[in-house]
C-alpha positions as CSV (number, residue, x, y, z in Angstrom):
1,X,-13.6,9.0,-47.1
2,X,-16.9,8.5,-45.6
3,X,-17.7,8.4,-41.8
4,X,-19.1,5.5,-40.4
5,X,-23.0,5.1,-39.3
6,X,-23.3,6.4,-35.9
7,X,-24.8,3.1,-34.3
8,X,-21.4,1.2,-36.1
9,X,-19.4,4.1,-34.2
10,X,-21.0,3.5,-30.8
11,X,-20.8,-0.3,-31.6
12,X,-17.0,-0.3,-32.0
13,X,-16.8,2.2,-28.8
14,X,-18.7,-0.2,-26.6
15,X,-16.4,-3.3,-27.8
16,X,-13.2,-1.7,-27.1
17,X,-14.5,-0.4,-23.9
18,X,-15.9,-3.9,-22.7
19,X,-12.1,-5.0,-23.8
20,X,-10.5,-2.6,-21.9
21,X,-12.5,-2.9,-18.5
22,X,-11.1,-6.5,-17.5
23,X,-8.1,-5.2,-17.9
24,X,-8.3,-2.1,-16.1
25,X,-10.0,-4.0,-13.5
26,X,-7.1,-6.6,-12.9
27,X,-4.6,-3.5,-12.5
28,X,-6.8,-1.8,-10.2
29,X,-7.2,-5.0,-8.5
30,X,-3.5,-5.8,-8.2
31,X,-2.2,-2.2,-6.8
32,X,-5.2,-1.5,-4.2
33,X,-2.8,-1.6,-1.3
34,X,-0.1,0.3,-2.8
35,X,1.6,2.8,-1.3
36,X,3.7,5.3,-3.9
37,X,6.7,7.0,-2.6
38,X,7.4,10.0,-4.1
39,X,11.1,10.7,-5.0
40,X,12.6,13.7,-3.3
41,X,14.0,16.5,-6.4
42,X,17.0,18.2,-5.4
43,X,16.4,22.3,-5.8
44,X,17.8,23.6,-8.8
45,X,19.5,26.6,-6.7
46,X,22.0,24.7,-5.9
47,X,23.4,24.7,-9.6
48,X,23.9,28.3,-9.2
49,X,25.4,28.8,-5.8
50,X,29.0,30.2,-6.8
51,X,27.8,33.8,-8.3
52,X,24.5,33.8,-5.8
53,X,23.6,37.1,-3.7
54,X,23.5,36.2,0.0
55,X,19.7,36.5,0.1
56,X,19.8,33.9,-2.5
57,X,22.5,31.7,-0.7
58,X,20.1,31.6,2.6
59,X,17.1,30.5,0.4
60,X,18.4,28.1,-1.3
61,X,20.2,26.4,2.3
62,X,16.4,26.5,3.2
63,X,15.2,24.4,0.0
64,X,18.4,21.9,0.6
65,X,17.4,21.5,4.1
66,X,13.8,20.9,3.4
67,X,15.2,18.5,0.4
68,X,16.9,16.6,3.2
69,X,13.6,16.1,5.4
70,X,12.0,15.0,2.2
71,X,14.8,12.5,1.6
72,X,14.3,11.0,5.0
73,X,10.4,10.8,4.8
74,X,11.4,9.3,1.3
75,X,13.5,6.7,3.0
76,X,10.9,5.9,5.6
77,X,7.9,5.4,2.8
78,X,10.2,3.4,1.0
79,X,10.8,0.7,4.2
80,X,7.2,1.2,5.2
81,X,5.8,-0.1,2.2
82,X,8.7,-2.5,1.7
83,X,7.1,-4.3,5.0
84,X,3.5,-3.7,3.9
85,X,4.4,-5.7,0.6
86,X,6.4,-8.1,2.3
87,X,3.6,-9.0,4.8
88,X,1.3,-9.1,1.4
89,X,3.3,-11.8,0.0
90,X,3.7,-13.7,3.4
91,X,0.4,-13.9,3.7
92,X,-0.4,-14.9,-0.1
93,X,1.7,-17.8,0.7
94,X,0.3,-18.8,3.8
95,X,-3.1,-19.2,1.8
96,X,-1.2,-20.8,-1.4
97,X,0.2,-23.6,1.0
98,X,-3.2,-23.7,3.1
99,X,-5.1,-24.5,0.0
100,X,-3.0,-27.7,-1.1
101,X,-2.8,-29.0,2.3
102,X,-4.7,-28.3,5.4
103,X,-1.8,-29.0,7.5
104,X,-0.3,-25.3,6.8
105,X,-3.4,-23.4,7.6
106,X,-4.0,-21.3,10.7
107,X,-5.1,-22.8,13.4
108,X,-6.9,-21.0,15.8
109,X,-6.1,-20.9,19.1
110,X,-7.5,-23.3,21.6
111,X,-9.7,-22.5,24.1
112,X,-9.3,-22.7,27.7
113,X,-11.4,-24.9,28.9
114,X,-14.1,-23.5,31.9
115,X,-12.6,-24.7,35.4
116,X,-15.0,-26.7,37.1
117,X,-17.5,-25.7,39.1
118,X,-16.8,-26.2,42.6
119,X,-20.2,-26.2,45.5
120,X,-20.0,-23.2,47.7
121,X,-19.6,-23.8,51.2
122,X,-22.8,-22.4,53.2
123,X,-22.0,-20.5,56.0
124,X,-23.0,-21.8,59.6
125,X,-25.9,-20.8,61.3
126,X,-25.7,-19.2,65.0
């Protein structure tokens, strides 16, 4: 088989990277607020518990209890970014319906309207 000209090799590089980029774009685009949560692993020690020495017992109740923080964090990340893409999508609405009718867009507030300005009474002269 006989290899392509160079300039036809860069040629077909340069197409499938100007394919590519839109689409990598659009996915960079779409997850530049996310937030991954990392899934706590349970330590493996804990299949080998029953014949374990007692040294090896005590490390591995300090892995589980370290597992157990991570599971918590875990759970908070999880309801953290739960909210964070819940506000996202609140807000995607609010400017969905604010673009087909004015009605539904933020208003800001009003405001307060400068009291008016009263003469200062001048003091009597002795």
């Amino acid at each position: 088989m006989k290899v392509p000209h160079p300039a036809l090799r860069f040629f077909a590089c340069a197409a499938l990277a100007a394919t590519l980029a839109p689409a990598a774009s659009r996915a960079q685009t779409a997850f530049k607020h996310f937030n991954y949560c990392a899934p706590p692993t349970p330590p493996s020690c804990v299949e080998a518990v029953t014949d374990a020495s007692e040294k090896k017992l005590k490390d591995c109740k300090t892995d589980v209890e370290r597992y157990v923080a991570s599971v918590f964090a875990y759970r908070g990340c999880i309801a953290a970014e739960t909210e964070r893409a819940v506000r996202e999508a609140n807000a995607t609405i609010r400017k969905m319906r604010c673009a087909r009718d004015p009605a539904f867009c933020p208003q800001s507030p009003a405001e307060p309207e400068p009291a008016p300005a009263t003469p200062k009474k001048r003091g009597k002269k002795k």
